[in-house]
Each structure stands twice: as structure tokens, then as C-alpha cells.
N, C-alpha and C positions, 0 to 999 in steps of 0.2 A: 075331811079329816085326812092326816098323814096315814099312808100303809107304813108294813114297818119296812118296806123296800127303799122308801123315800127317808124316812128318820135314820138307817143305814148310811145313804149319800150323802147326807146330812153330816152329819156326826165322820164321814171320810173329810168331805173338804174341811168340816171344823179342824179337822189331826192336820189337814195339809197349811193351812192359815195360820196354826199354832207351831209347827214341827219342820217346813222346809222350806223356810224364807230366806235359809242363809245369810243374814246381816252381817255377821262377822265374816263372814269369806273375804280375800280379794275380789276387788270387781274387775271386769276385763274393761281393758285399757289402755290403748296405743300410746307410741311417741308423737308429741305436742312440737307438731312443725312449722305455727307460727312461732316458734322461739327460734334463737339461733342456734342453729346445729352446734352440741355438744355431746362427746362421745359416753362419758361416764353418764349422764342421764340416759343417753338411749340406750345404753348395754340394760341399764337399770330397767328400762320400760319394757325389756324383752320378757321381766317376770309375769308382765299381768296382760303381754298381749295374749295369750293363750294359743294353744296348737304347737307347733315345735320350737316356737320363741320360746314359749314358756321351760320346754324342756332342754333347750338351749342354755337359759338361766338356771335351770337347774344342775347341769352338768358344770357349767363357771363355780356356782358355789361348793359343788362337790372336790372340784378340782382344789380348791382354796382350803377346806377341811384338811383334804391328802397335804398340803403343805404345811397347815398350822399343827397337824397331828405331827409332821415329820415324816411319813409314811415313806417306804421304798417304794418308787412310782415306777413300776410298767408298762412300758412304749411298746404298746403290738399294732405294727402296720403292717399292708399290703402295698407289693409293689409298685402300683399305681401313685400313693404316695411321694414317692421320688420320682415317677415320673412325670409329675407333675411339680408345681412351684410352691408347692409343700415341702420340696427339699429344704429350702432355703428357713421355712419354718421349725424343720428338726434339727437343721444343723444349729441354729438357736439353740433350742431347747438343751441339746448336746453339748452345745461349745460351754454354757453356763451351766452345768450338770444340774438342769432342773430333773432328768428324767437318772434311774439309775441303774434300769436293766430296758436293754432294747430286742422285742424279737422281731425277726422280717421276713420275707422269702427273696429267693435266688435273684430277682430281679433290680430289686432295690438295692442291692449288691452292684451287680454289674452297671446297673444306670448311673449308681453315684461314680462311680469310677468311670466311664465316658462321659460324664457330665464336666468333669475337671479338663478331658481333653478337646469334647466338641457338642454345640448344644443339640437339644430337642428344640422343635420349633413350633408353631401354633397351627394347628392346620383344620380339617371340618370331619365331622362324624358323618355325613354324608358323600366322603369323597368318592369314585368311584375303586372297587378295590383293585380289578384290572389293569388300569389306570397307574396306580403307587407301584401296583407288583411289575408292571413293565418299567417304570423309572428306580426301582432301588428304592421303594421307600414304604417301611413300615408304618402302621395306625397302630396308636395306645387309643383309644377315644377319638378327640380331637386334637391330638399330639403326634406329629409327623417323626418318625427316627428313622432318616437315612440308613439304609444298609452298611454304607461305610461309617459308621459308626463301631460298630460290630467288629470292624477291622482292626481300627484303634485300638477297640477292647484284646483284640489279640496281640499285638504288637506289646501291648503295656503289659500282660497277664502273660506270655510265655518265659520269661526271664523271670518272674517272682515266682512262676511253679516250677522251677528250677531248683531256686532256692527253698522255695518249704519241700523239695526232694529229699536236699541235702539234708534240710535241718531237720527231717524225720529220721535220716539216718544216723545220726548224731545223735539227737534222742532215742534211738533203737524204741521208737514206738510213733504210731500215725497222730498226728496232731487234730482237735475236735475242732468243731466251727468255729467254737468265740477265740479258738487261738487261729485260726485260718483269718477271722475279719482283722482280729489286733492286729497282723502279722501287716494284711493288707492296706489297713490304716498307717500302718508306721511309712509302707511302699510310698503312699497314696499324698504326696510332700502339699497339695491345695489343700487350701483354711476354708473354699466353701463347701471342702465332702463332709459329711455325716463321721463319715470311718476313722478320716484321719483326729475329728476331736473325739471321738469315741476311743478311739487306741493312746491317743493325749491324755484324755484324761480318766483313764483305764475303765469306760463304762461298756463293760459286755456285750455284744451284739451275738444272739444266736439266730441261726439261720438255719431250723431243723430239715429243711429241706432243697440242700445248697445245690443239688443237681437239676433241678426243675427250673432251667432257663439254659441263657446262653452260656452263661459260667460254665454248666453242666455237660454241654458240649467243648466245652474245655477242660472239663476232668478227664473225656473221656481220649481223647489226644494223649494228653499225660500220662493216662494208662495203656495206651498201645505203645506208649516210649517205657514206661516203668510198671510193668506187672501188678511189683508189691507194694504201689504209692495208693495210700486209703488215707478215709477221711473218718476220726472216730465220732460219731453220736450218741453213744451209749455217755460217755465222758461229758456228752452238756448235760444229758439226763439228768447227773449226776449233781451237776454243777448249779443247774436252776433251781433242782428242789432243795440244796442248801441255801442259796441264796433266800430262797421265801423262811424257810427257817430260822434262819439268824437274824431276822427282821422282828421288830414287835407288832408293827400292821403293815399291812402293802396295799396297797393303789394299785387299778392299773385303768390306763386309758387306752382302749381299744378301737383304733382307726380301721375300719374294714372288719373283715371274717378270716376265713379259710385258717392253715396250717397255725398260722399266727397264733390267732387268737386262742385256740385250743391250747396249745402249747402253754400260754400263760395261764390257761383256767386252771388247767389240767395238774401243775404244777403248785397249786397253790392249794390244793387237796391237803394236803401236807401240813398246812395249818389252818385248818378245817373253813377256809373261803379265807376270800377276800375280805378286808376291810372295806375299801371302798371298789366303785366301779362306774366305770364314764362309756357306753359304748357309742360310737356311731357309725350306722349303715344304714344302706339301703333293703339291705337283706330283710326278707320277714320271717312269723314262723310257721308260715301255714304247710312249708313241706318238710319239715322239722329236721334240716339242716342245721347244723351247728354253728354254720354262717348267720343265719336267721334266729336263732334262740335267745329268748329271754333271758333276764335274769331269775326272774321266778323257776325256768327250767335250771339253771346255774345251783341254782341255792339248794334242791333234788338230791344233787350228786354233790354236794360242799364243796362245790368252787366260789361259792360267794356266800360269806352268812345272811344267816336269815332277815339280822337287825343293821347290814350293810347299807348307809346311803347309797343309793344308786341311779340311774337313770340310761332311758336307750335314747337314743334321739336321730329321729329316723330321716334322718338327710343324708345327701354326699359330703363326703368330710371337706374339700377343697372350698367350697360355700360357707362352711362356719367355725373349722377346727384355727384358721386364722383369728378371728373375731376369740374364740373362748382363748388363747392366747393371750389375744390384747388386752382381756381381761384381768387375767390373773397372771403367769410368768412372766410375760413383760411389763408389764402394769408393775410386778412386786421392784423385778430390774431395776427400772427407770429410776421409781422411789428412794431405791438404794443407792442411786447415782446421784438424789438430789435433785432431780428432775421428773419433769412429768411427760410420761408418753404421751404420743401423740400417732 
């Protein structure tokens, strides 16, 4: 005879037989590569391979939502962005005003701007650093930046901080970041910088932390030449949280962590989160850095509401922030051209 330990077990598998078969789920499911490679199916296939394909496809469809909604889309990157050949992918986004407020830090500043006069080159995460430091040559990663680059950078930047001297003193008041990048963009006379289609096509670039790189050592030159030459940040404070305001939802897509991404959370308090949210990093959250935080911790403090599509997708962005691209901005472009990316 059954004890009632066994008519228990019993009566469990029965609930699991009945209640967690999952039929209706997607099943997981790779790309089908005796067919002939075709891009739109495979972006397609990335929903039901599962693991960060999957959330990979999720952040493409969320991206696609922020466009069919209309949403003011927020571009928060880390320096590393530009210094890598993900320039070439915002200056897209940018020159076609897919994005409509840009924040960055001090780096992606100065790189797009020696980028227009001398490149970065490809070089190993293993090099030795003794090595580079006795030849002149800085490591991003695997990205070689000659020290005379650095030079360039000054040559080009001490006659236009000349000029936003003057033009502070003309204005009888110190000019804020998004008018230092415009200012710079307008300088900035190459179609491959970020800056100059940003100041083209008046899309905001804040850089709440414009001294924290080399630029920054060239403010502070500037200031042993001119006392009372300042940089206002109080004035973008100002400026971003109107910006989320006068929006009816906002996007934002979040390459990397630090200063950046804060900045856009932070600001969007204001109208009590986000609508939508795309992040990707490597960051996690186990040392509860704000580089690493969830959206779940986001939605705590209403930077992101509760009932926000969103997704983290826990890659390097250079690996996939192209691919969710070809997805959706350029993917819309092309169509609009009457053609089909490729």
C-alpha cells in the first residue's frame, strides 16, 4: 500500500505534468546555417537563441518601441566608445538625428577631436607597458594612442580656448558644457567627428565631467593664463532636466556606466523614470556601483518606471551595439532611402 509520503510525490509530479510543461513558450533555437546567410533572419534568430542573444533581441525591439513611440532618445557613452570604431557608429546616429540628447565624459571629447587630425591604431591588451611608455605610446585596451596625438590635441584646442575666453567675456558670464561641445563642433570643420554633427544639427552633448582627461589639463593651462575663465555646470543641470521635461517619454540607451549614465538616470527623476531603457555593460551588481545596477534598482529611486520596457545586456558594447544598429537605425534609414541595408 501507498504511505501518505508516496501519494504526496505522487500528486507533486502529477502538478509538475499538468502545470510546467511550458508549450506555449518559445523554444530555444539557433540560426539555421545550411541556409544561405541572410542578415534579417539571423538578427531574427538572436530571439530564441537564448543567453544574451536573447537579450540582445530584446534591447533591438526596445530600441524600435523608443522610435515608433517618438521618444527623446538618450545617448549615454563612455569614453572608450570613441575610442574605439564605435565613433564611426555615433557619428551615424548623430549626423541622422536618430539620438536627441548625447552625455559623455572628458575623453570622447578630446578623442573625437584628434581623431579628425590623426588616427588610433590597432594594437594588443597584452603589450608590454614599459615598452609603449618608453616609445610614446599610450593603451585604451587594445588601442595604441601615440603620445603625439596629445600634441595635435593642443595645437588644435589652444586658439579655440582663446576664443571661448573672449566669448565669455562678451557674454559677461562662463559658458556650460553643451555650449563648450557646440562651440567645439562648430571649430571642429570634419563630417567624421560626433561634435561637429552634433553642433550641425543642434543635438546637445553634455560632458558633466569635462576636466577628467586631457582636455582637463588644458583647462587648467587656460587657467594659469586667465584666473576668471570657468566652465558653468550648474547651467546643464539645468538644461537636462528641462529637456526630460518637455518630452512626453524618453529613451535612453546606455553604452557603458560611470558619470554618464548617472547623469541621464538621474535627470530623468524629474519625470518620474524613464520610459524606455536599453543598457549595456560589462558592469554587474554585486558591488552595488551604479556602473553595475540594475534596472530593478533604477525603478527604487524613479529613474525608470516600474512598467518601462527594458533590458541589460550584459556584453561589451563594440561586440553588439553595431549589430542593434543594423537593426533598427539603419535598418529604418536604408528603407527610407528605398533600399535595403546590407
Amino acid at each position: 500500500m501507498e504511505n501518505d509520503t508516496q501519494k504526496k510525490e505522487y500528486k507533486h509530479l502529477e502538478w509538475m505534468r499538468r502545470y510546467n510543461t511550458l508549450d506555449d513558450y518559445p523554444q530555444i533555437k539557433g540560426y539555421d546555417f545550411e541556409k544561405p546567410f541572410d542578415l534579417d533572419r539571423f538578427i531574427e534568430s538572436l530571439a530564441t537563441t537564448g543567453i544574451q542573444a536573447t537579450e540582445v533581441s530584446r534591447g533591438i525591439d526596445i530600441i524600435n518601441q523608443m522610435m515608433d513611440s517618438k521618444a527623446k532618445i538618450f545617448l549615454s557613452m563612455t569614453s572608450n566608445i570613441i575610442s574605439s570604431g564605435l565613433r564611426e557608429v555615433v557619428t551615424f546616429l548623430v549626423k541622422h538625428r536618430f539620438v536627441d540628447v548625447i552625455v559623455t565624459s572628458a575623453g570622447a571629447v578630446e578623442e573625437d577631436v584628434i581623431k579628425t587630425m590623426r588616427p588610433f591604431v590597432v594594437g594588443s591588451f597584452d603589450a608590454p607597458g614599459r615598452v609603449l611608455f618608453e616609445q610614446g605610446v599610450g593603451r585604451i585596451g587594445n588601442i595604441f594612442a601615440p603620445f603625439d596625438r596629445y600634441l595635435y590635441l593642443e595645437r588644435f584646442m589652444n586658439p579655440f580656448f582663446d576664443k571661448l575666453y573672449n566669448m565669455q567675456k562678451e557674454l559677461g558670464r562662463p559658458l556650460s558644457t553643451t555650449e563648450f561641445t557646440y562651440q567645439l563642433g562648430l571649430h571642429v570643420k570634419d563630417e567624421s567627428s560626433f561634435l561637429h554633427w552634433a553642433a550641425k544639427n543642434d543635438i546637445p552633448v553634455f560632458c558633466p565631467a569635462l576636466t577628467d582627461g586631457s582636455i582637463g589639463d588644458l583647462f587648467y593651462f587656460q587657467k594659469q593664463k586667465h584666473d576668471d575663465f570657468y566652465i558653468d555646470i550648474v547651467a546643464d543641470h539645468k538644461k537636462i532636466i528641462n529637456l526630460v521635461l518637455e518630452s512626453d517619454n524618453n529613451g535612453a540607451i546606455i553604452l557603458g556606466g560611470g558619470v554618464p549614465k548617472h547623469y541621464v538616470m538621474n535627470a530623468n527623476i524629474f519625470k518620474d523614470g524613464l520610459s524606455y531603457a536599453v543598457y549595456v555593460t560589462t558592469a554587474q551588481e554585486f558591488d552595488a556601483s551604479d556602473s553595475g545596477g540594475n534596472q530593478q534598482e533604477a525603478m527604487t529611486w524613479a529613474k525608470l518606471k516600474v512598467n518601462a520596457p527594458n533590458v541589460k545586456i550584459k556584453c561589451e558594447a563594440t561586440v553588439v551595439f553595431p549589430l542593434m544598429v543594423a537593426a533598427t537605425f539603419a535598418k529604418r534609414y536604408w528603407e527610407s532611402k528605398g533600399k535595403k541595408g546590407k
